[in-house]
C-alpha positions as CSV (number, residue, x, y, z in Angstrom):
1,X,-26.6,127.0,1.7
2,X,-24.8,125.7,4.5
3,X,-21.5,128.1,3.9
4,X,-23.0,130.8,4.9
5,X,-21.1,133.8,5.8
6,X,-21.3,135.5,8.9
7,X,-22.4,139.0,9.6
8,X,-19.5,141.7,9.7
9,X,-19.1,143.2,13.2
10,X,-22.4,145.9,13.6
11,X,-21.5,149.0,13.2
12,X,-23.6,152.2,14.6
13,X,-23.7,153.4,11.1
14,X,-25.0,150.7,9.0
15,X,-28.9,150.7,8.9
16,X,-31.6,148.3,7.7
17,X,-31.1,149.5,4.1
18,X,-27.6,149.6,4.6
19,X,-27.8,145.7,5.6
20,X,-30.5,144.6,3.3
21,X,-27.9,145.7,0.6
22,X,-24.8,144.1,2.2
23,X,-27.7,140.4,2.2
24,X,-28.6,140.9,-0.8
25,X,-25.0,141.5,-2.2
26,X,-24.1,138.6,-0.4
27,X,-26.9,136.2,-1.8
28,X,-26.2,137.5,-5.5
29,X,-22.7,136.4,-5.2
30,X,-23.7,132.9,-3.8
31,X,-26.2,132.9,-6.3
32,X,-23.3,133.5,-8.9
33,X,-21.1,130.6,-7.4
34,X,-24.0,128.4,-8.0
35,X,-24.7,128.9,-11.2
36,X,-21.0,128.3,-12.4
37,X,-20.8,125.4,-10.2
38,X,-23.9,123.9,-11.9
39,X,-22.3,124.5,-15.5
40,X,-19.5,122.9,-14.5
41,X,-20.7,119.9,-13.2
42,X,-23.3,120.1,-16.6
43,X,-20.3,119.9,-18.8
44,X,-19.4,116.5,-17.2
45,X,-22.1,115.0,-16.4
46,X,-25.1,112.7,-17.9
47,X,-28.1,114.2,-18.9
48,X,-31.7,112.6,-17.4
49,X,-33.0,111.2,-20.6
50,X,-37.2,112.0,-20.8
51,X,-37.9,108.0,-20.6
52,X,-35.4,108.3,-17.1
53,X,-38.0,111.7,-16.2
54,X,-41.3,110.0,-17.2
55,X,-39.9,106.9,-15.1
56,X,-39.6,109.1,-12.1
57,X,-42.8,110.8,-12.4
58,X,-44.7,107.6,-12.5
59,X,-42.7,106.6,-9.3
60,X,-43.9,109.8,-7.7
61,X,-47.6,109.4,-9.0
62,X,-47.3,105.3,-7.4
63,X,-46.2,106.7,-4.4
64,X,-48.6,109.0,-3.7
65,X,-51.4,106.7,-4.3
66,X,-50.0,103.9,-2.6
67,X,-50.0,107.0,0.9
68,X,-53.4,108.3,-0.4
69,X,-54.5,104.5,-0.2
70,X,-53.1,103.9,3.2
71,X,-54.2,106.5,4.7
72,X,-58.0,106.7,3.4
73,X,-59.8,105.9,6.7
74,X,-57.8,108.5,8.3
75,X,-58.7,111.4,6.0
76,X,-62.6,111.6,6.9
């Protein structure tokens, strides 16, 4: 996301389909470096465990309530 690569120099010839392609080119190929970067750090790592996910759901759900809560007499 934040190595983004800048635009070639414009040339007369290249177009708005002709740079659309070149984007989306370029965003497939990030795209690509992504995904093997995520497998790679997947063969490593720790998985969440679902009792680690339902943990971090109820967290979330506390949260929210706990805003919804505070900020009651402001919502009318």
């Amino acid at each position: 996301m934040t190595d983004q690569v800048p635009p070639p120099p414009q040339d007369e010839d290249e177009n708005e389909v002709l740079r659309a392609a070149r984007e989306q080119q370029a965003q497939k190929e990030a795209a690509e470096a992504t995904e093997a970067a995520d497998r790679e750090a997947a063969k490593g790592g720790r998985k969440i465990g679902w009792k680690t996910a339902a943990g971090i759901g109820v967290g979330s759900a506390a949260v929210l309530a706990a805003l919804l809560y505070a900020n009651r007499d402001k919502i009318k």
